[in-house]
N, C-alpha and C positions, 0 to 999 in steps of 0.2 A: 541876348537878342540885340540885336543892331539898331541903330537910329533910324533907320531909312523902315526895319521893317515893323516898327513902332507905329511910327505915321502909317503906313499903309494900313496896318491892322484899323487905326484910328478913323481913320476915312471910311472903310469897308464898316464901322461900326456905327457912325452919322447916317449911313446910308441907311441902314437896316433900321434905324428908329431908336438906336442904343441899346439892342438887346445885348447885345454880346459882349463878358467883359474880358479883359486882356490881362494875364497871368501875367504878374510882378517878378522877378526871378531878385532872391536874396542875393548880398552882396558875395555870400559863400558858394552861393549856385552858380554865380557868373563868372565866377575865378575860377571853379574847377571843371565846370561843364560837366557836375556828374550829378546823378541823383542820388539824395540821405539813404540811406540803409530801413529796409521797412521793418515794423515792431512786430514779432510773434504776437499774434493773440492770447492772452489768459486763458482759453479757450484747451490751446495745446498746450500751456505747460498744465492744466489742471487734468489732460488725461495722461500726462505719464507719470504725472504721481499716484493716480490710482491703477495704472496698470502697475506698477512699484507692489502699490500694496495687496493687490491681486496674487503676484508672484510672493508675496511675503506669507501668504495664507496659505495658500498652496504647499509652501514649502513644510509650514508648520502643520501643516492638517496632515502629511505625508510622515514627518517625523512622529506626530501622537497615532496615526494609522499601525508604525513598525513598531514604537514603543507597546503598544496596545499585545499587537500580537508577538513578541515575545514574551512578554509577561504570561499569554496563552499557553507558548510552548512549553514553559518553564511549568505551568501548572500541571499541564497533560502529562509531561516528563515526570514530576514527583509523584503524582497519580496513578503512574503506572508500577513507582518502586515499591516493595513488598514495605510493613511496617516495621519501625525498629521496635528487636527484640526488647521487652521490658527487663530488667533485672533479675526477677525472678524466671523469669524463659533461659535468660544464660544460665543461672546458676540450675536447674534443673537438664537443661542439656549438657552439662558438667560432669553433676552426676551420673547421668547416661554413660555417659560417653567413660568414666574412671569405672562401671561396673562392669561395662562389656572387655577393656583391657584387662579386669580382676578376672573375670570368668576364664578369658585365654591364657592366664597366665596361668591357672589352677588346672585349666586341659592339659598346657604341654608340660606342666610338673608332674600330672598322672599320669601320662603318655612316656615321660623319662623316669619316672619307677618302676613301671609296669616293663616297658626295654631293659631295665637295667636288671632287673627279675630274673627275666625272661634270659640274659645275658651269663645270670651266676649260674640257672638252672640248665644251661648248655656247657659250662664250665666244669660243673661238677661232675655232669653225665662225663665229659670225655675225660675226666680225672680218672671217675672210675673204670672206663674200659679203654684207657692207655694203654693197657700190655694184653690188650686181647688178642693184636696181631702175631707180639712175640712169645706169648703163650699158644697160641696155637702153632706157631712152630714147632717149639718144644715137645708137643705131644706126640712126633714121631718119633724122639729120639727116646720118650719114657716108652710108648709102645715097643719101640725096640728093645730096651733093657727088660725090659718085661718077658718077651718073648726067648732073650738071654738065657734069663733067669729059669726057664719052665723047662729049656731045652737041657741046661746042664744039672737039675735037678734029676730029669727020667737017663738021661745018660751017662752021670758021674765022669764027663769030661771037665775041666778045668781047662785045658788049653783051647778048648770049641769056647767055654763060658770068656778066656781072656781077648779071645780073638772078638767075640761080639762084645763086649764092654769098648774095645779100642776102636771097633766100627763106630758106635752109639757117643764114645767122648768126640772123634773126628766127625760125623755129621754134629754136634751139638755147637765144634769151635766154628764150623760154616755156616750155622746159621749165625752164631754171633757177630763172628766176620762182617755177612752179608746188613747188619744193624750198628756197623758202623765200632765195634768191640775190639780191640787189641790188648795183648797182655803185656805190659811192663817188663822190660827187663830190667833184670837186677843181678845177678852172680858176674862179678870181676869190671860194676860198674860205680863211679863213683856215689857215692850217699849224698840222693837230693830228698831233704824235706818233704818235698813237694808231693813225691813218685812212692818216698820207700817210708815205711813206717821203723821203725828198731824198736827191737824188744832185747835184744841180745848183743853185748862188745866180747868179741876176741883176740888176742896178739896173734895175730899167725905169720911166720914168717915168708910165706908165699902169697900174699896181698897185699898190695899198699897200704897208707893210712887211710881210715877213712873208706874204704874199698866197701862194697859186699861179699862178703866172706859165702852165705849162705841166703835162699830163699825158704821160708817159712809155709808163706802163703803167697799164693798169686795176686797180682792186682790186674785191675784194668781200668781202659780209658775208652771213653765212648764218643765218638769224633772231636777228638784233640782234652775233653773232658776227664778230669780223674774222678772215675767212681767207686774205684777201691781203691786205696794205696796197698802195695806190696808189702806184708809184712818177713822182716830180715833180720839178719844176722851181721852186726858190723865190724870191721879189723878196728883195733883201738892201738898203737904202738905203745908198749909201757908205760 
């Protein structure tokens, strides 16, 4: 404030009877022409410490709210789980459980005796009526010798009796045939083990060594099989 407006205030203030009195200005005020910065009241800093602690409660009331109910969950969740077995429940469903596997294992041992029975008793049936088929073959060719037989008895032929034995031996090698039956040969073939049996060695000079000389008995062989060997007569050189 200026001199000039000092007096003036001064005057205006005699006049009035002195009521009014004239603000001082600090030597700080008049150098910088500003006014001091004014103090917060304690007022506001004391509500934002308790809005502070408002939100600290809050927060905490929220975290024991969630803590609260999980601990809930957790209860309801074991609550609903079935109880654990005691020792003695295991070991009795153990038991259970090792007699019902004995029981089955005792069914399909009786069930595979009983097949395997059942198996021999199908085995031996077709053992014994294996040659049903080729015996009943056969029974036309004895029917015919038969019938040979009765014709050259009333008739004293022999050449009618040779002519149906040669029919009845020629149906009998067809049906053998037909089952698979061939007969060995042997007369001017070498001597195999296998084929020829020898009961008999001769030097003859019209076979080699070793040769078959002569056939004894017939053999044969039933699809590639030998079921008789041919009994022979074999060349031996000196």
């Amino acid at each position: 404030m200026s001199e000039k407006e000092r007096n003036e205030l001064e005057t205006q203030a005699e006049m009035a009877g002195g009521g009014v009195e004239i603000p001082i200005e600090g030597p700080e005020d008049a150098e910088s022409g500003r006014q001091a910065p004014e103090e917060k009241p304690a007022e506001e800093a004391k509500d934002g410490s308790a809005l502070n602690d408002i939100l600290e409660r809050e927060i905490r009331e929220k975290q024991e709210a969630l803590e609260r109910a999980e601990k809930e969950a957790a209860g309801d969740k074991a609550a609903d789980l079935p109880p654990e077995p005691t020792p003695e429940e295991i070991e009795g469903r153990l038991k259970a459980e090792v007699e019902e596997w004995k029981g089955a294992y005792l069914r399909k041992q009786a069930e595979f005796q009983n097949f395997t029975k059942r198996k021999e008793k199908e085995l031996d049936e077709l053992r014994k009526f294996a040659s049903e088929k080729i015996i009943t073959k056969l029974l036309d060719g004895v029917d015919n010798l038969h019938r040979a037989m009765e014709a050259s008895e009333s008739a004293k032929d022999f050449e009618g009796l040779l002519k149906g034995v040669d029919m009845i031996l020629t149906n009998l090698n067809g049906i053998m045939q037909s089952e698979g039956v061939e007969p060995i040969e042997t007369v001017g073939k070498p001597y195999d083990p296998v084929y020829h049996h020898a009961v008999m060695v001769e030097d003859n000079p019209d076979f080699p060594d070793d040769a078959v000389i002569q056939e004894l008995q017939k053999g044969y062989t039933m699809k590639g099989k030998v079921i008789r060997p041919a009994m022979v007569k074999v060349c031996k050189k000196g």
